[in-house]
C-alpha atoms as one frame of an Amber mdcrd trajectory, in Angstrom:
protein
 -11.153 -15.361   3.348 -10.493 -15.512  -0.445  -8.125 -13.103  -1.783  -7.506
 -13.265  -5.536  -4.316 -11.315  -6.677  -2.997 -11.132 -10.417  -0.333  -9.244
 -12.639  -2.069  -6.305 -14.390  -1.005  -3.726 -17.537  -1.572  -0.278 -15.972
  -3.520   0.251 -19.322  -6.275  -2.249 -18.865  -7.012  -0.716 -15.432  -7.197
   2.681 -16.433 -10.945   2.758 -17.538 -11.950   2.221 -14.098  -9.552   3.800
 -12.102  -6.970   6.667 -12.478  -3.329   5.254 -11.931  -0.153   7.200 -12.076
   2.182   4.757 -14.095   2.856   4.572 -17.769   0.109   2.695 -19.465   3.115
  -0.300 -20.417   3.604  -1.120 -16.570   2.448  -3.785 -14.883   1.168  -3.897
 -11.533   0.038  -6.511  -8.925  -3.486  -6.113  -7.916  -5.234  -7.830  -4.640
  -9.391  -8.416  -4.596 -10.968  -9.098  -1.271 -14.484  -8.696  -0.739 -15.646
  -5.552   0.951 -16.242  -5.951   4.898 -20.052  -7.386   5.473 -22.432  -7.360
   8.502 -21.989 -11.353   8.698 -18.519 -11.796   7.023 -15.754 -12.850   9.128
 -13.065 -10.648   7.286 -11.044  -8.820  10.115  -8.043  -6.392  10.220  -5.693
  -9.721  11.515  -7.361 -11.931   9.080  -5.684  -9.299   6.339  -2.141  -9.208
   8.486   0.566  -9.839   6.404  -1.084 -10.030   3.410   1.679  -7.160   1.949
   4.624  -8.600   3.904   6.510  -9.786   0.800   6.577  -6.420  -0.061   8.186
  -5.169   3.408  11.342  -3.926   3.860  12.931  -4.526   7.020  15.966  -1.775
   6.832  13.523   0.375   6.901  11.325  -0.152   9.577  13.300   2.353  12.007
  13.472   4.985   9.998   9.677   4.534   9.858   9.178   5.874  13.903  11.266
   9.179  12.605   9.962   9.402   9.131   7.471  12.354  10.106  10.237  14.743
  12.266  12.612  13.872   9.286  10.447  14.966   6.564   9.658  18.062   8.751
  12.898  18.891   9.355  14.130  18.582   5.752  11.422  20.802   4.201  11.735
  23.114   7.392  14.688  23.061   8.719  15.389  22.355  12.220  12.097  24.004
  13.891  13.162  23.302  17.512  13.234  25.959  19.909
């Protein structure tokens, strides 16, 4: 599978696509070909593609996130 990937300004993106940094940013942006009948693109062909971006520390935190966020724009809803 070819993935192309290059360093973009936010500002020559946003003709074709609304993005919600300041036009000076950069950001990183991945192509892949969409998924075809015959193409042999998969979901574990495409693992770890983002793992450079991962941050271990937070990978617990991650199984809670959902309760957490609950709880801290609720409070504590348990009866």
């Amino acid at each position: 599978m070819l993935i192309e990937k290059k360093i973009m300004n936010v500002a020559d993106l946003l003709p074709i696509m609304n993005l919600p940094w300041e036009k000076t940013q950069q950001v990183e942006v991945f192509v892949f070909p969409l998924r075809q009948k015959d193409s042999n693109i998969t979901p574990q062909s495409m693992q770890g593609v983002l793992s450079q971006y991962a941050d271990v520390s937070l990978i617990e935190a991650e199984k809670n996130a959902w309760h957490t966020n609950i709880e801290e724009k609720y409070g504590n809803i348990r009866h």
